[in-house]
C-alpha positions in Angstrom: -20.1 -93.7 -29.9 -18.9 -97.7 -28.9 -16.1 -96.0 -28.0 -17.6 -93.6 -25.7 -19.7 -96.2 -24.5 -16.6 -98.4 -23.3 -14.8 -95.9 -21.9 -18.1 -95.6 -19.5 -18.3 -99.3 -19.0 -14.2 -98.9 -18.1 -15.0 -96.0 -15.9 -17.5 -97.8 -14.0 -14.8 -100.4 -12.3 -16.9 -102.7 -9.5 -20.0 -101.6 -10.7 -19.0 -102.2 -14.7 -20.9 -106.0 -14.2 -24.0 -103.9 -13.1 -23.8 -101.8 -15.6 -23.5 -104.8 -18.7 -26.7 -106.6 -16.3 -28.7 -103.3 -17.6 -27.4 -103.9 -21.0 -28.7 -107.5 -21.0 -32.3 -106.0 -19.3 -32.4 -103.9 -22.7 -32.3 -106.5 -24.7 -34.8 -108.5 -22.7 -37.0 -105.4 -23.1 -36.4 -105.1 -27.3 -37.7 -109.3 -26.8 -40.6 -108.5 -25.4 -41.5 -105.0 -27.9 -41.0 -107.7 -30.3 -43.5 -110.4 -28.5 -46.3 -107.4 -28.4 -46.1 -106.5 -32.0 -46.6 -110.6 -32.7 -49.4 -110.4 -30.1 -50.8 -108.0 -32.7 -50.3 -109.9 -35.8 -51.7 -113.5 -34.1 -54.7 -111.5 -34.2 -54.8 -109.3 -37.4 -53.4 -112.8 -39.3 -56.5 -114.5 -37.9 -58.9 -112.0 -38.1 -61.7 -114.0 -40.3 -61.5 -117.1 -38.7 -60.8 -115.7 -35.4 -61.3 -118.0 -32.4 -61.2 -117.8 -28.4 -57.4 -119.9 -28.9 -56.6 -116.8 -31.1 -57.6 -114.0 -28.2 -56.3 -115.8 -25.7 -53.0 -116.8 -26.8 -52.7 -113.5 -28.0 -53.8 -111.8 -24.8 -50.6 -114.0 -22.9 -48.3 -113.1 -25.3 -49.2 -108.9 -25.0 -49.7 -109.9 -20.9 -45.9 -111.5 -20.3 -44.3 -109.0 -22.6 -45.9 -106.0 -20.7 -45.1 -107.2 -17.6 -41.6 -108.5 -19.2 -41.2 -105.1 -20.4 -42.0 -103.3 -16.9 -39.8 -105.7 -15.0 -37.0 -105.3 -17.1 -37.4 -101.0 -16.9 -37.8 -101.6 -13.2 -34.3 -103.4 -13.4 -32.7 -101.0 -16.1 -33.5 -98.1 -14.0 -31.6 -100.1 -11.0 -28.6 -101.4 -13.1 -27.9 -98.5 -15.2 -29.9 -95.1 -14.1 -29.5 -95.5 -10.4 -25.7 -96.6 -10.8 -24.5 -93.7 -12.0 -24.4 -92.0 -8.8 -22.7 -94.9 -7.3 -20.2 -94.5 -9.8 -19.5 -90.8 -9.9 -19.9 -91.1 -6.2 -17.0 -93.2 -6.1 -14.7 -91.3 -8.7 -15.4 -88.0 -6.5 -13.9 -89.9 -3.8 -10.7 -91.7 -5.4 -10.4 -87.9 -7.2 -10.1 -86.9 -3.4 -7.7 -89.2 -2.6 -5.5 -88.7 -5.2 -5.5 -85.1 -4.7 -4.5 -85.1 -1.5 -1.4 -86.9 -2.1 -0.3 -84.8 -4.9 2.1 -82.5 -5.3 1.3 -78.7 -4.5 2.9 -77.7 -7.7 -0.3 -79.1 -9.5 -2.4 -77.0 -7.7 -1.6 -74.1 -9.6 -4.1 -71.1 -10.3 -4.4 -72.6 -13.9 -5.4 -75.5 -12.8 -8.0 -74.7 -10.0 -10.5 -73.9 -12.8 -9.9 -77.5 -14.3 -10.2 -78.9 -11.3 -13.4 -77.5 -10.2 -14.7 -78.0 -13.6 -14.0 -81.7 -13.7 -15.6 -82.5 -10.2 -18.4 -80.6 -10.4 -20.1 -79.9 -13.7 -18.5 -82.7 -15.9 -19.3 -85.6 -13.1 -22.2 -83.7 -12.4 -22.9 -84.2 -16.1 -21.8 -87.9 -16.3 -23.8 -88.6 -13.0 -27.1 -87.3 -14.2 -26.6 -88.3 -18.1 -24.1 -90.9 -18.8 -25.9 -94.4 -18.3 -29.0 -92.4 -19.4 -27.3 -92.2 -22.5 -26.2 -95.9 -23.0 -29.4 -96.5 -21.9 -31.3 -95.1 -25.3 -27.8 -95.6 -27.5 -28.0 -99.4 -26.5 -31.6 -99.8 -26.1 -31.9 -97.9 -29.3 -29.8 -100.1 -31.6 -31.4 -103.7 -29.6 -35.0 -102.5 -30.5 -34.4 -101.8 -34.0 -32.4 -104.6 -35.0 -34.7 -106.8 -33.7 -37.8 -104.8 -35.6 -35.5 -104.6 -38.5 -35.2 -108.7 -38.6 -39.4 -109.2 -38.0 -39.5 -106.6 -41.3 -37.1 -108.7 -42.9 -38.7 -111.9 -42.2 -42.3 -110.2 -43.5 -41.4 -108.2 -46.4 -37.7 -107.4 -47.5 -38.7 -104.2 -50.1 -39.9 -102.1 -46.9 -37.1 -104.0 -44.4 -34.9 -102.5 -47.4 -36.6 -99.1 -47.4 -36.4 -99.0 -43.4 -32.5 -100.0 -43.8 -31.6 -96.8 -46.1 -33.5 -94.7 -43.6 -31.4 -96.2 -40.5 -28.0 -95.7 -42.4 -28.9 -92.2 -43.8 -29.6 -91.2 -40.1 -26.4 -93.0 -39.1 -24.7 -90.6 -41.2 -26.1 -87.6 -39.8 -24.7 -88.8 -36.1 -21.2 -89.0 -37.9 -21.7 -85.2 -38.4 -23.4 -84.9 -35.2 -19.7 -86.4 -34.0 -17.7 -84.0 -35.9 -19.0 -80.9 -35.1 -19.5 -82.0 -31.0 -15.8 -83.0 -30.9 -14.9 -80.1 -32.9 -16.8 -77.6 -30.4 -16.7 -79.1 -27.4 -13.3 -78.4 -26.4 -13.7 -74.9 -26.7 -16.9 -74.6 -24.8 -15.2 -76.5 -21.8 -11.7 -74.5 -22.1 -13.7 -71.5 -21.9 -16.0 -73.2 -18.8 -12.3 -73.7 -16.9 -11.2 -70.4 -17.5 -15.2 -68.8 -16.5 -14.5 -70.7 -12.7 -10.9 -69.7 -12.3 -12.0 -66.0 -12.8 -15.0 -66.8 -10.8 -13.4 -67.9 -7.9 -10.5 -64.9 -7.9 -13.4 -62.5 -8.3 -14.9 -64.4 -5.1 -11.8 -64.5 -3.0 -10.9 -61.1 -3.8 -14.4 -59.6 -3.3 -13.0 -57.5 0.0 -10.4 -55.8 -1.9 -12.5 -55.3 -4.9 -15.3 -53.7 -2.5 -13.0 -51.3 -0.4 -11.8 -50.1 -3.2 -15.0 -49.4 -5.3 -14.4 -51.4 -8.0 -16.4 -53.2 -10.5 -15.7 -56.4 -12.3 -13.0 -55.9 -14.7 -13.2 -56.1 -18.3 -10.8 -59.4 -17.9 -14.4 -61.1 -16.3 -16.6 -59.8 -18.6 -14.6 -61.3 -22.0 -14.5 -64.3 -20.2 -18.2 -64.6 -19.3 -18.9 -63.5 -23.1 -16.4 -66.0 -24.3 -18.3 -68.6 -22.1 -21.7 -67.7 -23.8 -20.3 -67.6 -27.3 -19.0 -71.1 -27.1 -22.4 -72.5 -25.9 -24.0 -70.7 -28.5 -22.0 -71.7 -31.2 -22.2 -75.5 -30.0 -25.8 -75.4 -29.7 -26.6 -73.9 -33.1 -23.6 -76.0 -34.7 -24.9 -79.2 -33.2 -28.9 -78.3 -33.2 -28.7 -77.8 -37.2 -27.7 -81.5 -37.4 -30.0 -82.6 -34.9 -32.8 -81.3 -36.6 -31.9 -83.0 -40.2 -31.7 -86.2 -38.1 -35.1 -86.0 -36.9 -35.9 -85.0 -40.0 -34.6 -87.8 -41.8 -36.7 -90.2 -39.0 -39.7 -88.3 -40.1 -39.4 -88.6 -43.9 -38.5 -92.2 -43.9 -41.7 -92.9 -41.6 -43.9 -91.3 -43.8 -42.3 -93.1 -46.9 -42.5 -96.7 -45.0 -46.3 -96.2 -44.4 -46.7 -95.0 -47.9 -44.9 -97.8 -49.2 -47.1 -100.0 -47.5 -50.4 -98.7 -48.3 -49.3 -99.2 -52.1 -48.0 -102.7 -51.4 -51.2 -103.4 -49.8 -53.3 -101.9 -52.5 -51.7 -103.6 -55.7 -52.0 -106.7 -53.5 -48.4 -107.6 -52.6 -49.1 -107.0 -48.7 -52.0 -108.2 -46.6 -53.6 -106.5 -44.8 -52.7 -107.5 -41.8 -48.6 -107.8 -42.9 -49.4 -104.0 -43.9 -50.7 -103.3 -40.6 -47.7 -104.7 -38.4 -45.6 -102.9 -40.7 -47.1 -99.3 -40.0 -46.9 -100.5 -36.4 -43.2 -101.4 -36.9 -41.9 -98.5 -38.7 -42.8 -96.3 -35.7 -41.4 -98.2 -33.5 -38.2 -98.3 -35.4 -37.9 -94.4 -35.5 -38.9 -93.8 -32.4 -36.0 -95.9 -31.0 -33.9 -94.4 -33.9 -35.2 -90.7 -32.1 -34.4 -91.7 -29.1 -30.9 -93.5 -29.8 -30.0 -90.2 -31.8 -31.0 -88.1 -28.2 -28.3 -90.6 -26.7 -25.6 -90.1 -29.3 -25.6 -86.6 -28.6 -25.6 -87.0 -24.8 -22.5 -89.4 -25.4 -20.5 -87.0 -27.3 -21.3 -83.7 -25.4 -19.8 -86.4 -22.6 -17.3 -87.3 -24.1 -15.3 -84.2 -23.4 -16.9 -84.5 -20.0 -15.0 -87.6 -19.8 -12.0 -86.4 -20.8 -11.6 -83.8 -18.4 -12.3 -86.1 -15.5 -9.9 -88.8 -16.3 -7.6 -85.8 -16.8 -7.8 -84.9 -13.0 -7.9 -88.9 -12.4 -4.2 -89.0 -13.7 -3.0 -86.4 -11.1 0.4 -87.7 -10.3 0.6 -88.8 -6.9 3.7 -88.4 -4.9 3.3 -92.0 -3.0 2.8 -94.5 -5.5 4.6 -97.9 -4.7 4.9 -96.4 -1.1 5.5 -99.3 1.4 3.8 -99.2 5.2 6.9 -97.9 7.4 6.8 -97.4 10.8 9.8 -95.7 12.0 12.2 -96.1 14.5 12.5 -92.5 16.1 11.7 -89.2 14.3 14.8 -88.1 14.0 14.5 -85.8 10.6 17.9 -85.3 8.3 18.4 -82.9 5.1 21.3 -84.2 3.0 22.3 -81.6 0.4 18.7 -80.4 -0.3 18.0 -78.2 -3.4 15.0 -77.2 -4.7 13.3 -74.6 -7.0 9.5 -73.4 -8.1 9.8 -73.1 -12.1 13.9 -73.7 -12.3 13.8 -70.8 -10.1 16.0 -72.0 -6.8 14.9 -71.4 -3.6 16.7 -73.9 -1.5 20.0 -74.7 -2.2 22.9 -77.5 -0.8 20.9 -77.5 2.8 22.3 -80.2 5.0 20.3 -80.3 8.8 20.1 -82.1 11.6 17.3 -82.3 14.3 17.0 -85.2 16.8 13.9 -86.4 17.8 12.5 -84.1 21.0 14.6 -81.1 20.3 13.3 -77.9 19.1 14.8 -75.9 16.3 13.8 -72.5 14.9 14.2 -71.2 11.1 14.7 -67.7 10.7 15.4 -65.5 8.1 14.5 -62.5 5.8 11.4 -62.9 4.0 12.0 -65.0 1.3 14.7 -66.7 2.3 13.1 -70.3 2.1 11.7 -71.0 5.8 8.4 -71.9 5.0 9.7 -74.2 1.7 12.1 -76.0 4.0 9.0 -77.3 6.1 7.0 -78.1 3.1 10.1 -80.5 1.6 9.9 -82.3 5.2 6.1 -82.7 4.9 6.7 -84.2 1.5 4.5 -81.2 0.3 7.0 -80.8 -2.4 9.4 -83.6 -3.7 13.3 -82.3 -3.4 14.8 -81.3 -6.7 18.2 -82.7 -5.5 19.4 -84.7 -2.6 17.2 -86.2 0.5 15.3 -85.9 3.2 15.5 -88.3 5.7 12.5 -89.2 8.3 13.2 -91.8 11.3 16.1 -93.5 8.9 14.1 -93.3 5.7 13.7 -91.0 2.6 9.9 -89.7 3.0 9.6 -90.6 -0.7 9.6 -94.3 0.4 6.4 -93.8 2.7 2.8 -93.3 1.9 1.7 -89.7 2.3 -0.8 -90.2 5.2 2.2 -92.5 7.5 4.5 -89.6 6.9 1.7 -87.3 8.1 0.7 -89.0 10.6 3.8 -88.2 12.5 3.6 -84.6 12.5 1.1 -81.5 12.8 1.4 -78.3 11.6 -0.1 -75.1 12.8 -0.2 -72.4 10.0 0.6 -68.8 9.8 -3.0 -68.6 7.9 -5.1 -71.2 9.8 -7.8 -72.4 7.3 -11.2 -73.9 9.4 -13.8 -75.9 7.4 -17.5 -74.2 7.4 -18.6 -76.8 9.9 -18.8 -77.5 14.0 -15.9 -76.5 16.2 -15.9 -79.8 17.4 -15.7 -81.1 13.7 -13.2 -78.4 13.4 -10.9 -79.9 16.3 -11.7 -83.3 15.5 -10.0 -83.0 12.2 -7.3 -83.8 14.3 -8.7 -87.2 15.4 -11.6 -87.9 13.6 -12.6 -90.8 15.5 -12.0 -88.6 19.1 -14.7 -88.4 21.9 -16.5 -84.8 22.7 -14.9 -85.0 25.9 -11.1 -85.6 24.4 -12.3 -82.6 22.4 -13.1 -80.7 25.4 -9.6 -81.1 27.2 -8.1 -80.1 23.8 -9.6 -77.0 23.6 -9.0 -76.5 27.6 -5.2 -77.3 26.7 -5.4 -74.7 23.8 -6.9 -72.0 26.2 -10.0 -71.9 23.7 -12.3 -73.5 25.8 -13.6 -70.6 27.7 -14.3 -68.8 24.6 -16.0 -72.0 22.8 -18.9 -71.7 25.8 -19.8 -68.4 25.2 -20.6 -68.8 21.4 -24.4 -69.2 20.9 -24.1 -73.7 20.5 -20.9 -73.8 22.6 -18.9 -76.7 20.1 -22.3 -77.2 18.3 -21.8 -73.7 17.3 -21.5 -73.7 13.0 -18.1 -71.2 11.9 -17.9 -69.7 8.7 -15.9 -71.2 5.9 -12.4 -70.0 6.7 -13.4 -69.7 10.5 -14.3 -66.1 8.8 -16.9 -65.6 12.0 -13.9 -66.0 14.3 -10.7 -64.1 15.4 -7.4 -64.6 13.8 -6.6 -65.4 17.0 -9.2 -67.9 18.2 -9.1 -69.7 14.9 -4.6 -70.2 15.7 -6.1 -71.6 19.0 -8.6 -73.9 17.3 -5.8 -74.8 15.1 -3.5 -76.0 17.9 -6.7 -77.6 19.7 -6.6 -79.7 16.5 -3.0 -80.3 16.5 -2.9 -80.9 20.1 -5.9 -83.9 19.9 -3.5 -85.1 16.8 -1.1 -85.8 19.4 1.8 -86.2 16.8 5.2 -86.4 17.8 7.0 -83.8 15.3 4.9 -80.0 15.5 5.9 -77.5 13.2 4.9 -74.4 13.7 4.8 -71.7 10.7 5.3 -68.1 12.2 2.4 -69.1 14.2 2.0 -65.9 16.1 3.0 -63.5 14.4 0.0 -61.8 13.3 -1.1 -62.2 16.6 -2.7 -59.3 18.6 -1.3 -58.8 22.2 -4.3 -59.4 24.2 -4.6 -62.8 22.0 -0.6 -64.1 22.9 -0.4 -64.6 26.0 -3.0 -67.2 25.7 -1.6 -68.6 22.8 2.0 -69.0 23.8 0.5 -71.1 26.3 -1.3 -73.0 23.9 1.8 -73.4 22.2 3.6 -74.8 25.2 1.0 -77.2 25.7 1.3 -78.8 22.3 5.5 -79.0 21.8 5.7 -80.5 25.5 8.0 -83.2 24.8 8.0 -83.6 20.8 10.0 -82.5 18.6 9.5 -78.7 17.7 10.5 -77.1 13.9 9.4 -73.4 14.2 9.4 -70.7 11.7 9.5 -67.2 14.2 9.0 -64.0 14.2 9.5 -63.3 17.7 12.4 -63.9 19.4 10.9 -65.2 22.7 10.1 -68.5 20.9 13.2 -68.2 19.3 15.7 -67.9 22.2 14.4 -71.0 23.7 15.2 -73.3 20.9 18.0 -75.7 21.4 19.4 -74.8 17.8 18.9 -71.7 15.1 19.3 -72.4 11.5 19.7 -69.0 10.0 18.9 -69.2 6.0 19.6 -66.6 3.4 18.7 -66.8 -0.3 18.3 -70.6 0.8 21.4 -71.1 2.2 22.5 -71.8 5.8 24.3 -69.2 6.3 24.5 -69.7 10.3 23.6 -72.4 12.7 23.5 -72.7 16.9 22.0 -71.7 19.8 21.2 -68.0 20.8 23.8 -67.6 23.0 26.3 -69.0 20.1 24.8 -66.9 17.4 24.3 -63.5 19.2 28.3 -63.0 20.1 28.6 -63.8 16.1 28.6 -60.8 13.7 26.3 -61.7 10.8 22.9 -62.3 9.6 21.2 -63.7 12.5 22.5 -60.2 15.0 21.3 -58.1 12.2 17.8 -59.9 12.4 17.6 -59.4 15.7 18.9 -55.8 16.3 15.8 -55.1 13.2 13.4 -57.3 15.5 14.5 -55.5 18.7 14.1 -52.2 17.1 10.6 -52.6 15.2 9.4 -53.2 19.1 9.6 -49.8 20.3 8.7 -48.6 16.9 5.3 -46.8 16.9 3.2 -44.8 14.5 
């Protein structure tokens, strides 16, 4: 339980001082507990010769502990309760960071359950219960050391008696340990594996209902898995829980037993006997409510350990220096790379100078889309380098690299927010009317003004209330207010619909004027235009030039474009 305790206080980083200023506040508050029970026996002590000194000493005493004792919960609940979501507020976000700098590989399906698991119900968990845990677990063991040391002081038989109770209960939260360590793992495997399904059965949902399915067998296991772990926790767990309170309650009963005897054969005043009653509940009431906290800490300790888990995502840019480079030239020297020892990219050496536009094309398969994600620094070469305005993109920090180019997907993802927001992802600090030329520029302005709010109009998550086609325009509205020098472009149009590409190739030609262009194409009008062609097959370069060069060559690139030529006329 310490050890869950500092691993809290470690988690808590700038706020860890606030947290140990609540801790002190506890003790302050067990001080004053203490002051009211001698406030009690001042009284009881002097009962037969009792005088207006007596009352009114005692009166200040129970008066500055209360008020002790609600300044220092006032304070508690602002060091430790309220901190929490300072805390977890600030992991979510260095969780954020680190995510975004780390390597795509980690996002695999496996892991998205994890992932979500860890930032929402396990910091949601150590948000809501964490300091509120330390809170009783320290405030517990304060309050009944110091009662422990006034029974001592009084009467060391029942201090004795009050001791065996404590450590017999001190046993049961070893158990209480055991079996939470033992269980908890399974219920939160199971919890990972519950949101992975989850969110398949969610993204799937249109495929599932076209067809007329229902939820596979697969979900329902899961979802029974799920419940049989929290069941078997709870009634593993609950059964010690119980024999702890009931522990408290037998050892009460015995204590004011005890004393009542003590008192009768004479070997405890009355008023000794009294403050002892008083004392004993006290004690096991802490002792309750410390036991509440030791099960709260251990249920979060595996809350804990799945969130540093996700807090020791590798990042790609650690050590990274500032670098602002010279041009944006971008080199390949003898790239190879795989997914899974599976290669995909092998031996590539490439050239493009800054301001010149090159197209990738290929077979599906063939490694187009990888080759842009090793110049992003999406992925991390297996084998040789690649090279960004003079320097290996492994010596910058993620968001310098990025900030140099902009990428327009095939699948253009918009965040369930404004359009504006939407285009200002670009340039978060950008004015509404820099927005506005943007979308003018990226011929998705007229269509903004007839939506309901205009740029105040709310899109789906996905853009799913928009056209494929007007969310690739919003996508290069946001590029375009970006304003980066290198653009790649990832078969941009080619699930395009013809009434939609006109405007977009126009779009297009506003954002690459005068940067340097990398795109992946499908259709050969953006392809004939580029001043080189880097053909790849089964990862290779397997041809390299312009159009006119390539098209008098028999080979792979002809072929592609004889197919391409071909599938135009081509009608059902």
């Amino acid at each position: 339980m310490l050890k869950t305790i500092k691993r809290i206080l470690d988690l808590c980083g700038s706020y860890k001082s606030r947290l140990i200023a609540g801790i002190v506040c506890s003790l302050i508050y067990s001080v004053c507990t203490a002051c009211s029970i001698f406030a009690i026996l001042n009284i009881l002590l002097n009962i037969r010769e009792l005088t207006n000194d007596h009352i009114r000493n005692s009166i200040w005493i129970l008066l500055v502990s209360i008020v002790g004792k609600c300044i220092m919960k006032y304070l508690i609940s602002i060091y430790m309760s309220a901190n929490g979501y300072n805390v977890f507020c600030e992991k979510r976000m260095e969780i954020g960071d680190r995510m975004k700098r780390a390597p795509m590989g980690f996002f695999s399906e496996q892991n998205l359950g994890m992932i979500n698991t860890a930032l929402s119900s396990a910091t949601t968990e150590l948000e809501n219960f964490s300091m509120v845990a330390v809170e009783n677990m320290v405030g517990g063991i304060i309050q009944a050391v110091c009662v422990m040391i006034v029974l001592l002081f009084f009467n060391w038989k029942v201090a004795l008696l009050s001791l065996i109770g404590l450590l017999l209960s001190s046993v049961t939260l070893k158990l209480i340990k055991i079996r939470t360590t033992k269980q908890a793992p399974r219920r939160e495997a199971s919890r990972e594996i519950m949101v992975t399904k989850v969110l398949e059965y969610i993204r799937g949902i249109s495929v599932i209902r076209s067809f007329g399915r229902q939820p596979d067998d697969e979900i329902h296991q899961v979802l029974e898995e799920t419940k049989n772990a929290n069941i078997t926790m709870e009634k593993q767990v609950m059964s010690v829980v119980n024999l702890y309170k009931g522990i408290l309650e037998v050892f009460s009963g015995l204590i004011i037993g005890y004393s009542a005897w003590l008192m009768l054969i004479g070997q405890l005043t009355f008023p000794i006997g009294v403050m002892f009653l008083v004392s004993s509940f006290m004690i096991y009431g802490q002792m309750e409510t410390m036991g509440n906290g030791a099960f709260l800490l251990r249920v979060l300790d595996s809350s804990l350990n799945r969130m540093e888990k996700v807090m020791n995502i590798p990042v790609m840019d650690e050590g990274a220096k500032k670098i602002e480079p010279a041009n944006c030239d971008i080199e390949l020297k003898n790239v190879s790379f795989g997914y899974d020892s599976r290669p995909i990219i092998k031996k590539v050496s490439l050239k493009i100078p800054q301001g010149t536009s090159t197209a990738i094309v290929g077979y599906s398969g063939s490694g187009k889309t990888t080759l842009c994600n090793l110049i992003t620094r999406f992925w991390d070469v297996d084998s040789g380098e690649v090279l960004f305005g003079g320097h290996n993109v492994k010596e910058y920090a993620c968001d310098d690299l990025l900030s140099n180019i902009s990428m327009v997907f095939q699948n253009v993802y918009l965040f369930h927010d404004t359009i504006a927001n939407c285009i200002k992802f670009g340039k978060p600090d950008a004015t509404r009317e820099e927005v506005k030329i943007a979308a003018k520029k990226a011929c998705c302005y007229d269509f903004i003004m007839k939506l309901p709010d205009g740029f105040d109009t709310i899109i789906g998550e996905g853009g799913s209330t928009l056209s494929g086609g007007e969310r690739q325009r919003i996508s290069i509205a946001r590029a375009i207010l970006k304003d980066a020098p290198v653009i790649i472009l990832d078969e941009a149009t080619s699930s395009v619909d013809p009434e939609n590409e006109h405007e977009l190739l126009k779009a297009l030609e506003e954002l690459t004027k005068g940067k340097t262009l990398i795109s992946i194409a499908h259709r050969m009008t953006t392809v004939r235009k580029a001043d080189q062609i880097i053909v790849l097959s089964d990862g290779e370069i397997v041809q390299q030039g312009t159009h006119k060069e390539l098209i008098a060559q028999e080979g792979v690139y002809k072929n592609f474009l004889t197919i391409r030529t071909q599938s135009v006329g081509w009608q059902i």
